[in-house]
C-alpha positions, 0 to 999 in steps of 0.5 A, a space after each residue: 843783746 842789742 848792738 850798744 850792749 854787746 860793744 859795751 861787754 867786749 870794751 869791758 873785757 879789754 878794759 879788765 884785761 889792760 888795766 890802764 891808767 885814766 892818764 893813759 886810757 884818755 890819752 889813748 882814746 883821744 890818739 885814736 880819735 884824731 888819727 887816720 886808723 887803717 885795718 890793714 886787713 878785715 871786715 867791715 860790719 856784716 849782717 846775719 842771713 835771714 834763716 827764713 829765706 836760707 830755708 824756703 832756699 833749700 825747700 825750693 831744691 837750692 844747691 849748696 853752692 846757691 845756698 852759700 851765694 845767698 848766705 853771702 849776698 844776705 851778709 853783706 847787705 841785708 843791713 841795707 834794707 833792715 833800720 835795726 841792721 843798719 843802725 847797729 852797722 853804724 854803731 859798730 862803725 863809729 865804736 871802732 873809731 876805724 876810718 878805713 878797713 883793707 876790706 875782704 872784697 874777693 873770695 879766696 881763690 882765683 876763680 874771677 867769678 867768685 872773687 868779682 861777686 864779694 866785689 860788687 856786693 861791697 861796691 853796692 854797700 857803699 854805693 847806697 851808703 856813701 854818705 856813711 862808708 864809700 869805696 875809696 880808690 886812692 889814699 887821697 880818699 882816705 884822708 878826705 874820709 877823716 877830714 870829713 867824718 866818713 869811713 871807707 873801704 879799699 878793696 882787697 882779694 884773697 887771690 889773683 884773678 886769673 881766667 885759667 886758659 893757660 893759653 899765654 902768660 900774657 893773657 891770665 895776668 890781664 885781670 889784675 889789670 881789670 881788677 886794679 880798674 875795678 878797684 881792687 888794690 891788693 892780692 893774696 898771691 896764694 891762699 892756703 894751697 899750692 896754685 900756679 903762683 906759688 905754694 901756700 902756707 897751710 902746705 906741708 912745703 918748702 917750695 916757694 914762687 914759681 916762674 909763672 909767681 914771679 910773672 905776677 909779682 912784676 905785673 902787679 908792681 907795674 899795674 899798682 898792686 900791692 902784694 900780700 902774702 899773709 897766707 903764703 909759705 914762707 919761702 914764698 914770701 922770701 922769693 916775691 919780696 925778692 923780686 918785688 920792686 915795690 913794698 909788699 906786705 903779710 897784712 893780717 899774720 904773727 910773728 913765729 918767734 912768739 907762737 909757731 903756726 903756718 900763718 905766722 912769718 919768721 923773723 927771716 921772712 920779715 926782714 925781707 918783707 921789710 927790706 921791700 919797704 913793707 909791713 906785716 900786719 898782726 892779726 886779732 886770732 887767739 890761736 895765731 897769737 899764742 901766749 895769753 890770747 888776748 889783747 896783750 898778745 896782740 900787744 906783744 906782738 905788735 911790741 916784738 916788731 917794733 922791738 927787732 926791726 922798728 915802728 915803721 913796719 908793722 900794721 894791725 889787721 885784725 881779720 875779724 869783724 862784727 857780725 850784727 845780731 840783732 835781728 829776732 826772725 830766726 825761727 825757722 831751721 835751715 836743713 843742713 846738709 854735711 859737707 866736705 871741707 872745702 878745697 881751700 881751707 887746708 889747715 895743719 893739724 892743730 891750728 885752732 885749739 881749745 885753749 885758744 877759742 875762749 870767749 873772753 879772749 876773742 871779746 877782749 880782740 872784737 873789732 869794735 875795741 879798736 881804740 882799746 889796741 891804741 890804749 894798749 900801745 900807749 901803755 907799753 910806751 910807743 910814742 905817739 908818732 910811732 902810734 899813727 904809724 902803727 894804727 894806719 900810717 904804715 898803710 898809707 905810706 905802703 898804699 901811696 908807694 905801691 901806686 904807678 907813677 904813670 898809667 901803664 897799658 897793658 903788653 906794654 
């Protein structure tokens, strides 16, 4: 199925399951169209790694994390070199109608070196694609890139960076500084687990941000930026917004009123991400979402935000990309090798189940039907003021906030 097909059946889907009016789907189209739409957090297109080289990787005695390395780079930028990738890239680009995604630019954890190669493999897309998608470092960027017909990325990491020395404080917030220069402009404070920050959501813990957490939070208020803790427990996402001087934000997470799961925030912790200023982002993940799974889910989601606290503090980030598949070189199989679940992926029992992995439901989420989530809120009734700030200017508020008003040094 080639790229226009594929976008083609999820628009279906989404279109079968919100049944708008013609009134409301033009009205809604258009609205998205005209508007900045920023994803508070996700994936810009990717590619599939070329199972021929992943091969010949592993028959020349490739290690597996060298095999992951590869797979990682083949990704991320295999559609610079290949004309069928790259136009399928762009076609998913311009489906979406997406000017700007807070992209995944930084591997989870907070190992420098991990995070710094998702850094500069984006920066190299966007480097050899500026035309098309740049790296934007300020929100000015952003809106030049809707001026102009452009789409961008603003990086994001799924963890601090810190060196782990541990000989001062001082010394392991310094790369926060780094990556802000860099060009990074948010951070998960954790990723599932317990670290030095403070405790993650997937941990069976009431614990919450720890001495050295509270360090982190004021240098990334003071450096420019913005905290995340979509993936923290929720007592730590209560003692960072209570610390924070700035807006923070759960950028791709749900609401537990609606469905309970370790990745959604209580109507306590969202009070308090918003008393900051902030915003949670609602996530495109049937299981996170509950209920029916789908598009309507998001929407209720999205609806129990506006309804309980107000337009100006919820985002969409779907944490879902388009992975370009139309590539025929996939003859050879790569020998696999069973591993053990990686360290950081700690997910409580039960987190994805059956009911919730259907196709429909996730083409019904694809990130290409983007402008079917601003039909969808049409349809429910928000006003088109309220719209703009859902579909991204509750971003750009945050991303403009969270910015210094001065430049800072460091140990300053």
């Amino acid at each position: 199925m080639n790229a226009s097909d594929r976008i083609e059946r999820d628009k279906q889907v989404g279109l079968k399951i919100l049944e708008p009016s013609q009134k409301d789907l033009d009205r809604g189209l258009e609205l998205h169209k005209e508007s900045i739409v920023f994803d508070s957090y996700g994936f810009s297109p990717t590619s599939v790694p070329d199972s021929g080289v992943l091969a010949e990787a592993t028959e020349a005695g490739a290690w597996p994390n060298e095999l992951q390395d590869l797979t990682e780079e083949m990704s991320m930028t295999r559609h610079l070199t290949d004309p069928i990738g790259l136009k399928s890239y762009k076609e998913a680009w311009k489906a979406s109608g997406v000017t700007c995604v807070f992209q995944n630019a930084g591997q989870e954890g907070n190992r420098m070196d991990r995070i710094i190669k998702r850094h500069a493999r984006f920066t190299h897309v966007t480097d050899k694609l500026g035309d098309f998608v740049f790296r934007a470092a300020f929100p000015k960027d952003i809106e030049n890139a809707k001026q102009e017909g452009r789409h961008c990325l603003y990086f994001s990491a799924n963890g601090v960076p810190v060196p782990q020395r541990w000989d001062t404080v001082a010394e392991e917030l310094g790369f926060i500084r780094i990556f802000y220069q860099l060009g990074c402009r948010m951070m998960h404070l954790t990723y599932n687990r317990w670290n030095m920050i403070g405790v993650g959501c997937g941990e069976d813990s009431t614990g919450g941000l720890s001495d050295f957490g509270r360090e982190v939070v004021r240098e990334m208020n003071q450096v420019g930026v913005i905290i995340d803790v979509a993936h923290s427990s929720l007592q730590t996402s209560i003692d960072a917004a209570n610390i924070s001087e700035k807006p923070m934000v759960a950028s791709h997470s749900s609401c537990w009123s609606l469905k309970e799961h370790c990745r959604a925030k209580t109507d306590e912790v969202m009070r308090a991400i918003f008393q900051t200023g902030g915003y949670m982002g609602i996530c495109c993940i049937p299981s996170f979402l509950g209920g029916t799974g789908d598009i309507i889910a998001l929407l209720d989601h999205i609806d129990y935000i506006v309804k309980n606290f107000g337009a100006d503090y919820v985002a969409i980030g779907t944490d879902v990309g388009y992975r370009i598949q139309t590539y025929d070189d996939q003859p050879k199989n790569v020998q696999s090798q069973k591993l053990r679940t990686a360290f950081r992926s700690l997910w409580p029992e039960n987190s994805f189940t059956p009911e919730y992995q259907q196709s429909w439901q996730i083409q019904s989420l694809a990130w290409t039907n983007w402008p079917l989530f601003t039909v969808g809120l049409v349809q429910r009734g928000h006003s088109d003021d309220d719209i703009r700030k859902i579909i991204g200017g509750n971003v750009m508020r945050v991303a403009k906030a969270v910015l210094p008003d001065k430049p800072s040094f460091a140990f300053s």
